[in-house]
N, C-alpha and C positions, 0 to 999 in steps of 0.2 A: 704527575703525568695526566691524571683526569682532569685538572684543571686547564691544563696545556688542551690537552685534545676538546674541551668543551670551548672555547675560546677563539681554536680553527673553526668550530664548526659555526659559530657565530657570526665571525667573519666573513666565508663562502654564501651562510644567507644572505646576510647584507649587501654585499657585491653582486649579488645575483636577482636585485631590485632595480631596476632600471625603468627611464621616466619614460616610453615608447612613443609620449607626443613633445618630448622634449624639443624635437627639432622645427623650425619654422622656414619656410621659404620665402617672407618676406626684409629685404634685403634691410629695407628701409628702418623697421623696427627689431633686427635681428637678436641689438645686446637688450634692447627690454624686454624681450621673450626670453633670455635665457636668464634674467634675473628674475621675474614671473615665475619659470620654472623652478630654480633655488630658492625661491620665496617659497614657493608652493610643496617642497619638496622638506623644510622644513617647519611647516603650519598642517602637513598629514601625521594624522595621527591613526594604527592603525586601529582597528576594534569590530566589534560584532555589527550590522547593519541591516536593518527590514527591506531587505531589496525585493522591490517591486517589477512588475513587466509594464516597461513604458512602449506606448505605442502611438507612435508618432503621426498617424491620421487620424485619431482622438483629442491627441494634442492641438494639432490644426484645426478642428471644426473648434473645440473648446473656444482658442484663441481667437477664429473667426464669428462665433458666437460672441463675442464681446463686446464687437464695435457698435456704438451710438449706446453701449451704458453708462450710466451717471456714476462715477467712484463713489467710495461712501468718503469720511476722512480716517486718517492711520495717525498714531504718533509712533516719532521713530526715534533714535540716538542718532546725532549726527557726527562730526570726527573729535567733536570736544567733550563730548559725552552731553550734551545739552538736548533738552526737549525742544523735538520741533515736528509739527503735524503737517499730513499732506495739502491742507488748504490754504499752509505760507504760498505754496507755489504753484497755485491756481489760479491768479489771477493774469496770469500770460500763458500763452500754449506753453504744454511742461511734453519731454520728450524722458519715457522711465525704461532703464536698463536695469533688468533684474540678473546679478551674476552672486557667484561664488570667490572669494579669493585666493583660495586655492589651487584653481581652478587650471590646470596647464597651460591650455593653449586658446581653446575657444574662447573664453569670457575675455581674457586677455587682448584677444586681435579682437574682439567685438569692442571693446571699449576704447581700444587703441586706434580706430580705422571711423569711430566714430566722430572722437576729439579731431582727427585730422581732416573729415569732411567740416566739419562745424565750422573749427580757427579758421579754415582758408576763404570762408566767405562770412565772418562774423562783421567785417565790417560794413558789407550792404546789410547784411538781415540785421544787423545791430542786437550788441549781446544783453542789453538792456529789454529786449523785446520777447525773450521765451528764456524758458529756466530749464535744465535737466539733471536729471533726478538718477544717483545709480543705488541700486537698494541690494543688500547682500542678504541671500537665504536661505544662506548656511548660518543658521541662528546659532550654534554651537559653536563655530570659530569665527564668523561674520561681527567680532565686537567692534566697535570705535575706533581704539588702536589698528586694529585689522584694515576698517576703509580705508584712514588716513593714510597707511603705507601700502596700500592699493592705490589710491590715488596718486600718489608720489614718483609709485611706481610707472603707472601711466604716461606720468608728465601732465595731469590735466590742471591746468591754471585758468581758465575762462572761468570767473568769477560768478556765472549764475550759475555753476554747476555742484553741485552737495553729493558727499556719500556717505550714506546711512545705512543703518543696523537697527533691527527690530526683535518683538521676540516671536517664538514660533505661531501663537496663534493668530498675530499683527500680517506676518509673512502668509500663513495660508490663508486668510479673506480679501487680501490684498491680490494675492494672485487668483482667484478665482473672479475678484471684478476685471484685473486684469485681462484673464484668460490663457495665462500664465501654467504650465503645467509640468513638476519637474517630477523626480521619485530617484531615491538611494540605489548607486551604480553595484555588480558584484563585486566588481573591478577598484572599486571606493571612488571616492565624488560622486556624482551626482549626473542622471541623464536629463537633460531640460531640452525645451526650448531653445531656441534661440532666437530671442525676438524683438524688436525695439519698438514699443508703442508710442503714439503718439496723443495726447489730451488736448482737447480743448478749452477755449476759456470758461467752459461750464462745466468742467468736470470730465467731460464723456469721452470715449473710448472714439478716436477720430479715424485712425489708420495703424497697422502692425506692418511693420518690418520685417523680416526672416532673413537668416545670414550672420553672418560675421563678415564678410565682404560686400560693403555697400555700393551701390549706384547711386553716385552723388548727387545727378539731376534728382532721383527719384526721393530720396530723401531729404534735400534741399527745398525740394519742388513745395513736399507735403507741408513742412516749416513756413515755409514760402504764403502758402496759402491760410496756414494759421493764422499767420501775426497779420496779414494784410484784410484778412476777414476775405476770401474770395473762398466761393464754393466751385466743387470740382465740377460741376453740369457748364461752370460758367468761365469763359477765358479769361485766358492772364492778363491781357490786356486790361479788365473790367476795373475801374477805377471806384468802385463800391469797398468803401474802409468803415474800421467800427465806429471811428471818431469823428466830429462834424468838426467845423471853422478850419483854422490854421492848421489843426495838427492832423485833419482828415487830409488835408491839403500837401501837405510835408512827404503822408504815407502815398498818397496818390502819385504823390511824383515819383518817390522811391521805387514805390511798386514797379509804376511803366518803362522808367528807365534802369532798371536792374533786367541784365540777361545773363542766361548760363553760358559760360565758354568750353567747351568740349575737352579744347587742348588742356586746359588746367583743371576743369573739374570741378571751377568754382563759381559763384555768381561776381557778375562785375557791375558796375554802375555805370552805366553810359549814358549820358546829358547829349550826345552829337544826336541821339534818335529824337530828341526834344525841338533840339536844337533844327533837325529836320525838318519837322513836321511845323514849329515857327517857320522855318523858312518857304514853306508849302502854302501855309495859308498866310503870309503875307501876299505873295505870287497872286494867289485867289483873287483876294482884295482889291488888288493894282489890276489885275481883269478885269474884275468885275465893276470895279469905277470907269477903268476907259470905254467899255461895253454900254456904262450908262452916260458918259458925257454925249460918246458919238450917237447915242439916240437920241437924244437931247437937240444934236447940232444938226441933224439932218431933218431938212425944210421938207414941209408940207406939203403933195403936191396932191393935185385932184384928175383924176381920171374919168376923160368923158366917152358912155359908152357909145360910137362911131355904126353899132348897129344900124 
């Protein structure tokens, strides 16, 4: 009988845990949020935890205090269990998302909303031209196995993207260059940030993102301006790239002829604005030659003053 009635009672707690951010209103990635959730739901494990008081206009100066710092380098595990340091993926703009995989719903629609701005204009920005980085810092369930079926979970297939795991002293100087600031929830998980940095080719801390719902211009934009070497004082138009001869020349075109489309949300490449502006300044030309033949052809005449 007391095994009976200890058995009920195990059961009633059990049923009486429920995920509260289980639900998502995003229509688009509905069943990968609720496998996120059932991932997540068996990757918690409960236990005692230092819960901290996070305070979120701390966090924000922190994170804004970061920008134009030089990262140091990190090594991390990436999803085969292999050593690999943060200075493989420096040498193109690197864009770093620091999540959890546990993680219910935020880190989830942050990474998910992220892949989806990227893919739909990878092929102007070209995915050869900047790498990004998702780093897990939940050092205690954050292993290898864990990214990789994080990332699966995602759907993230663009090939210059990696997710990696560290250990805990790796994850806190890594998030302090980042600016990065999380602390153990009562509730379990973890209250963070939520932020998407973005690096330059030297290291340093270029622009931070906030949100888990992105503005595609604005995040495209900052990308935009990475790989094309343009500063933000200076328009888009500016045809100043990091590379000279041919290949400066390739980016230049790219650059000018890529614009953002509202309705989609993506950059497109459009050669007719090229294709314009050739047709603009031939027009010029053909003026400006008929302008000098008829000067040319008009006779000399002398004027006498009749005072």
């Amino acid at each position: 009988m007391y095994s009976y009635i200890s058995h009920l009672i195990w059961i009633v707690l059990l049923s009486s845990v429920t995920p509260a951010l289980a639900q998502d209103g995003d229509a688009s990635g509905i069943e990968l949020y609720k496998n996120a959730v059932t991932a997540a739901q068996l990757h918690v494990k409960p236990g005692k935890t230092d819960v901290q008081v996070f305070d979120e206009n701390d966090a924000l100066k922190i994170s804004q205090d970061a920008i134009g710092k030089k990262l140091g380098d990190f090594t991390f595990l990436n999803r085969g269990g292999h050593t690999v340091h943060l200075s493989d993926y420096l040498s193109k703009p690197l864009i770093i998302e620091m999540v959890y995989t546990h993680c219910p719903l935020v880190c989830a629609t942050e990474t998910w909303n992220l892949k989806e701005a990227l893919k739909q204009s990878a092929d102007v920005l070209g995915t050869n031209s900047f790498n990004v980085l998702t780093i897990g810092f939940d050092t205690k369930n954050d292993t290898p196995d864990a990214m990789d079926a994080y990332a699966k979970r995602m759907g993230v297939k663009l090939p210059n993207w990696e997710f990696v795991s560290a250990d805990s002293d790796t994850v806190k100087n890594l998030g302090k260059n980042l600016g990065f600031s999380f602390s153990p929830s009562p509730s379990g998980g973890f209250n963070h940030i939520t932020q998407t940095t973005f690096i330059d080719k030297q290291g340093r801390v270029y622009k931070q993102i906030y949100g888990m719902q992105f503005d595609s211009k604005t995040l495209l934009e900052q990308l935009k301006n990475l790989i094309f070497n343009i500063k933000a004082s200076e328009p888009i138009s500016n045809f100043k790239t990091a590379e000279t001869g041919s290949t400066g020349i390739t980016k230049s075109v790219g650059l000018f002829c890529s614009a953002y489309d509202p309705k989609t949300g993506t950059y497109k490449t459009d050669y007719g604005r090229l294709f314009g502006m050739g047709l603009d300044f031939i027009g010029l030309l053909i003026i400006g030659r008929w302008i000098v033949v008829e000067y040319r052809r008009k006779p000399t005449r002398n004027y006498q003053d009749h005072a």
